[in-house]
C-alpha positions as a LaTeX table, in Angstrom:
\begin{tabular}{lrrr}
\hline
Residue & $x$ (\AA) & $y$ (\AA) & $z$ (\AA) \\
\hline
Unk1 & $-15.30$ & $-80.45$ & 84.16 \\
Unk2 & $-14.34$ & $-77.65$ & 81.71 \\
Unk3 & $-13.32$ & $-74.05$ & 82.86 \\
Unk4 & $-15.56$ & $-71.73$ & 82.52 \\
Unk5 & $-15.90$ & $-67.87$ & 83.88 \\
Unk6 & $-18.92$ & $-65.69$ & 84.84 \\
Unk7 & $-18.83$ & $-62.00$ & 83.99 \\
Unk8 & $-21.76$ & $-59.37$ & 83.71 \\
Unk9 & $-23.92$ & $-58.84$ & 80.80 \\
Unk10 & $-23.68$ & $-55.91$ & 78.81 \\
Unk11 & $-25.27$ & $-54.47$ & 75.91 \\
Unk12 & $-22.57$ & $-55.73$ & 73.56 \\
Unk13 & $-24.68$ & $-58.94$ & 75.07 \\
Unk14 & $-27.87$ & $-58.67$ & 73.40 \\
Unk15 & $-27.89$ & $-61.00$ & 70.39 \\
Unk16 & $-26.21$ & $-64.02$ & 72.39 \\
Unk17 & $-28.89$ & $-63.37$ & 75.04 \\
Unk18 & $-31.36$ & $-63.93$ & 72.61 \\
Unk19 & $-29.82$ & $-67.09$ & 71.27 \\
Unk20 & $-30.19$ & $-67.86$ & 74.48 \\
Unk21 & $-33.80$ & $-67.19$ & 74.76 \\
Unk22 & $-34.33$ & $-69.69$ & 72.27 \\
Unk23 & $-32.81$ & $-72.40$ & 74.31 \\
Unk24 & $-34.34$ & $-71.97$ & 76.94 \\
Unk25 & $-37.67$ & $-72.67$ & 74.78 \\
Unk26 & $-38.14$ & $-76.09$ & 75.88 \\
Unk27 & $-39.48$ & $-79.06$ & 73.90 \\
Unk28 & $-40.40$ & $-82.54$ & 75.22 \\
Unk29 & $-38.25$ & $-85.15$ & 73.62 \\
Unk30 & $-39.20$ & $-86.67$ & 70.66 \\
Unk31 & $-41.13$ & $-83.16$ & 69.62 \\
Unk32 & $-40.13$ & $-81.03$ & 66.83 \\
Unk33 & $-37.95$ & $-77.81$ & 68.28 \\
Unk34 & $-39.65$ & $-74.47$ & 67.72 \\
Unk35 & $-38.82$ & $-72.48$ & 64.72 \\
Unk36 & $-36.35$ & $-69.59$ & 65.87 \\
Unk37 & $-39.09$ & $-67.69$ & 64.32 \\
Unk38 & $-40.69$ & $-67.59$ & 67.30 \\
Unk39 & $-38.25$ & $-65.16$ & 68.52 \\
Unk40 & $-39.88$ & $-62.18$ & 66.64 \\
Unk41 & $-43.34$ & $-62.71$ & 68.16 \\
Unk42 & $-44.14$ & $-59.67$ & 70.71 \\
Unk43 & $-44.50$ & $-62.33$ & 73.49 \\
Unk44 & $-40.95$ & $-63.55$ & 72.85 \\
Unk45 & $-38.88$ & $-60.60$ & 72.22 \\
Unk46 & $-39.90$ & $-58.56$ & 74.75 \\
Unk47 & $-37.77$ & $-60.68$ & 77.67 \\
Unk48 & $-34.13$ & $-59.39$ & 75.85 \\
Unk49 & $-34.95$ & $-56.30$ & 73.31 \\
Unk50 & $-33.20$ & $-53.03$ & 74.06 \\
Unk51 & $-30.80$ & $-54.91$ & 76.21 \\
Unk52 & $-29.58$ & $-52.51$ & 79.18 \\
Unk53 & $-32.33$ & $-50.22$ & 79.90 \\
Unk54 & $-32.74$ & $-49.66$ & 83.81 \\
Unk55 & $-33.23$ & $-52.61$ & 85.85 \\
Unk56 & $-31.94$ & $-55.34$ & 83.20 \\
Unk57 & $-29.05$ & $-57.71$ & 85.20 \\
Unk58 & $-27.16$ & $-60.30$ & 83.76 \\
Unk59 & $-24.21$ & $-62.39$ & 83.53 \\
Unk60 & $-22.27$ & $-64.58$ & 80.74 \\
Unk61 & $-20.83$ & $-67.71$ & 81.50 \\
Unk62 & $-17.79$ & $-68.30$ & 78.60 \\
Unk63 & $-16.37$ & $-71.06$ & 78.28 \\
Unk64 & $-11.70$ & $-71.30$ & 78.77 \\
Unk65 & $-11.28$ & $-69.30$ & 75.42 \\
Unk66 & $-14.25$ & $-66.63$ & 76.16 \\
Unk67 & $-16.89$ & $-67.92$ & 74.06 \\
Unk68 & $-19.99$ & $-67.17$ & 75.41 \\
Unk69 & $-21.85$ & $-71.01$ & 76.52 \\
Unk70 & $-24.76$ & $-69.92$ & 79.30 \\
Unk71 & $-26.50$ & $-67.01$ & 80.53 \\
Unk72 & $-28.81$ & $-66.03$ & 83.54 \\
Unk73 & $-30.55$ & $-62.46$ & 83.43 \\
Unk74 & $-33.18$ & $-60.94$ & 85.32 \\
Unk75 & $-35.93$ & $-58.28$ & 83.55 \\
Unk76 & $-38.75$ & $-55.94$ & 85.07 \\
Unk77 & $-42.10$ & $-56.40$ & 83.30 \\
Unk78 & $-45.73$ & $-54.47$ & 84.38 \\
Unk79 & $-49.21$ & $-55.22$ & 83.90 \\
Unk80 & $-49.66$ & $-53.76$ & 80.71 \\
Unk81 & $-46.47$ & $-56.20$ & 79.27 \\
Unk82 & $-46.44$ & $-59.49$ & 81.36 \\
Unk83 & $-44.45$ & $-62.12$ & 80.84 \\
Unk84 & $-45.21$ & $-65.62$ & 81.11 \\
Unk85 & $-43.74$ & $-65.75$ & 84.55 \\
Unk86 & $-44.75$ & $-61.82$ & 85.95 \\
Unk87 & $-46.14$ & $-62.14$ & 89.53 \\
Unk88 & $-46.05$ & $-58.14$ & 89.86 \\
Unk89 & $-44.41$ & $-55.20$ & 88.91 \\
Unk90 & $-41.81$ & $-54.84$ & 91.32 \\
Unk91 & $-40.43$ & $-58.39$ & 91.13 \\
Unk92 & $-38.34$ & $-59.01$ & 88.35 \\
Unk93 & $-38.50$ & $-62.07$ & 85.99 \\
Unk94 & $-35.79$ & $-64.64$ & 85.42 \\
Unk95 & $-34.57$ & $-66.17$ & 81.93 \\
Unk96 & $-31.72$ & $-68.60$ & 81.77 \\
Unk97 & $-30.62$ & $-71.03$ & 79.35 \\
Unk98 & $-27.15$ & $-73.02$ & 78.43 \\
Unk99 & $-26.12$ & $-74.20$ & 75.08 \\
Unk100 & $-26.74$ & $-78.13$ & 74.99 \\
Unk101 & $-22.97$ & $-78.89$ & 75.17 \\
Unk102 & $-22.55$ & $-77.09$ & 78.67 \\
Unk103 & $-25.70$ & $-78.10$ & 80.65 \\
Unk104 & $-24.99$ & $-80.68$ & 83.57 \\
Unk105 & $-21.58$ & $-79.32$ & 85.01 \\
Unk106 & $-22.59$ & $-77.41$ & 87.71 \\
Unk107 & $-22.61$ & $-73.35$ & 85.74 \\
Unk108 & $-26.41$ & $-73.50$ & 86.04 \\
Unk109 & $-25.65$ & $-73.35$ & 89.65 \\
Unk110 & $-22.73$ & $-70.74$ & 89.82 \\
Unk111 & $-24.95$ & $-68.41$ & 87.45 \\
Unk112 & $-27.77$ & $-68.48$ & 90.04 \\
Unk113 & $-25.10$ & $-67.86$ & 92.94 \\
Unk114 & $-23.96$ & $-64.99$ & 90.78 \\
Unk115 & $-27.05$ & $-63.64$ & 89.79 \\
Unk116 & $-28.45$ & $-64.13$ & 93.88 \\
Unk117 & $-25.49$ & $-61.94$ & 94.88 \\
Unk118 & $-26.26$ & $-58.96$ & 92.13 \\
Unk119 & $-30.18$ & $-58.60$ & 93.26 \\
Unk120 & $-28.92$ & $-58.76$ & 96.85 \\
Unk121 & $-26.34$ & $-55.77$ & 95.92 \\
Unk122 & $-29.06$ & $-53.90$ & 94.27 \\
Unk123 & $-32.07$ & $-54.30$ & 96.84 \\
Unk124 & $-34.18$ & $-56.88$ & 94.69 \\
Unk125 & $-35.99$ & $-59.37$ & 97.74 \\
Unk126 & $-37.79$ & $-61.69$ & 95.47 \\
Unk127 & $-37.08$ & $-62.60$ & 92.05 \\
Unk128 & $-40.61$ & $-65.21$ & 89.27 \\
Unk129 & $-39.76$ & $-67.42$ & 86.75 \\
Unk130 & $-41.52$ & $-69.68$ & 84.61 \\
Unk131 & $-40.77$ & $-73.14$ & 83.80 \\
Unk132 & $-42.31$ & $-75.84$ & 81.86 \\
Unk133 & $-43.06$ & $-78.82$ & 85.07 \\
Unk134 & $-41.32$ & $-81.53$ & 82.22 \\
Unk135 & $-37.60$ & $-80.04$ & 82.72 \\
Unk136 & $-37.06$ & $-81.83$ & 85.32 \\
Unk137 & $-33.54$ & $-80.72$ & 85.45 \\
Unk138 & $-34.69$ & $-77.14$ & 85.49 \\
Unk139 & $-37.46$ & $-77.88$ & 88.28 \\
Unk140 & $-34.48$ & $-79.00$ & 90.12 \\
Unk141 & $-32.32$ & $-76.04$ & 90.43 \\
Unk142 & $-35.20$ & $-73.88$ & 90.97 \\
Unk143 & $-35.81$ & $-75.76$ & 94.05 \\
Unk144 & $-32.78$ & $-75.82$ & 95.23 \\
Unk145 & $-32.62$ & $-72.15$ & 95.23 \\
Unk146 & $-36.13$ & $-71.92$ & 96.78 \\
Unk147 & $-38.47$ & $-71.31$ & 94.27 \\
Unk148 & $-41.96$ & $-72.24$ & 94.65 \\
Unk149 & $-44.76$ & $-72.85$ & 92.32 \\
Unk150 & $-46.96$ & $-69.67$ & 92.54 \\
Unk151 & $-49.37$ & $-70.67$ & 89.99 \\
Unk152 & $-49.93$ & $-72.04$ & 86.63 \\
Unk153 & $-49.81$ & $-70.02$ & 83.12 \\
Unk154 & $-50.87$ & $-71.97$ & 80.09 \\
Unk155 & $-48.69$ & $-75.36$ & 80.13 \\
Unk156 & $-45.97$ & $-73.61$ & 82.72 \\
Unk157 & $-45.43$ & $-73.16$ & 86.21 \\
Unk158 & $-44.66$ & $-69.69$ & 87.61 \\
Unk159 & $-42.24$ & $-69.96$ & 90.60 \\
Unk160 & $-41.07$ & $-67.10$ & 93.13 \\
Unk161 & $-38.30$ & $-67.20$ & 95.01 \\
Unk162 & $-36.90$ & $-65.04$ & 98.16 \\
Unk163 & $-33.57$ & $-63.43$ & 97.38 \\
Unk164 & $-31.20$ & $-64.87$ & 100.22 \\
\hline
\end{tabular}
């Protein structure tokens, strides 16, 4: 396993988070990958513009000589400005994604511990996602860490989880 550390996000942060909002796009294998276009649609940029404001929490996973290789963050959205997994307006959404290099060796999980112990810290009881039902190894850590499907929002599931 390679080294790795887990710090907080910042707003130095903001373009690697949205790299990282493109990985976590996913695409069934053997379909063409999104163009990183999509990343300027209103639907899309809206989970990491203005980086920072008031209730945004995140952390960085870097890899042994501090390049940045995962992230996990956590945004508020309202009615007027859902996102694909918004349950209501005082539970905040999750987005994480790892580049392809760094998935399988266990940061997935210590950036959900880490994240689980900053919304306990700040008061935050329950915590939505959404996640396409085919990433199986996204499913998986989900449930692990309690999530459960909600409902159902175009070809995703929205989960919720209790913050324990």
């Amino acid at each position: 396993m390679n080294s790795y550390q887990i710090r907080a996000a910042g707003m130095e942060d903001g373009a690697f988070l949205r790299d990282m909002l493109y990985e976590s796009l996913y695409v069934t294998e053997g379909e063409e990958p999104f163009s990183r276009d999509v990343l300027e649609e209103p639907f899309m940029k809206k989970y990491v513009e203005n980086w920072g404001r008031a209730g945004d929490l995140g952390y960085i996973a870097e890899n042994g000589v501090g390049k940045p290789i995962g992230s996990i963050h956590i945004r508020y959205f309202d009615e007027g400005n859902k996102g694909f997994g918004y349950v209501s307006d005082d539970i905040p959404e999750l987005g994480m994604a790892l580049l392809p290099e760094s998935r399988g060796q266990g940061i997935g999980t210590a950036l959900m511990k880490e994240l689980f112990r900053g919304m306990k810290k700040k008061g935050i009881h329950k915590v939505s996602l959404s996640v396409d039902p085919g990433n199986a190894a996204a499913m998986k850590l989900y449930e692990r860490f309690g999530f459960l499907e909600v409902g159902v929002s175009g070809t995703s599931i929205t989960m919720v989880a209790d913050v324990v």
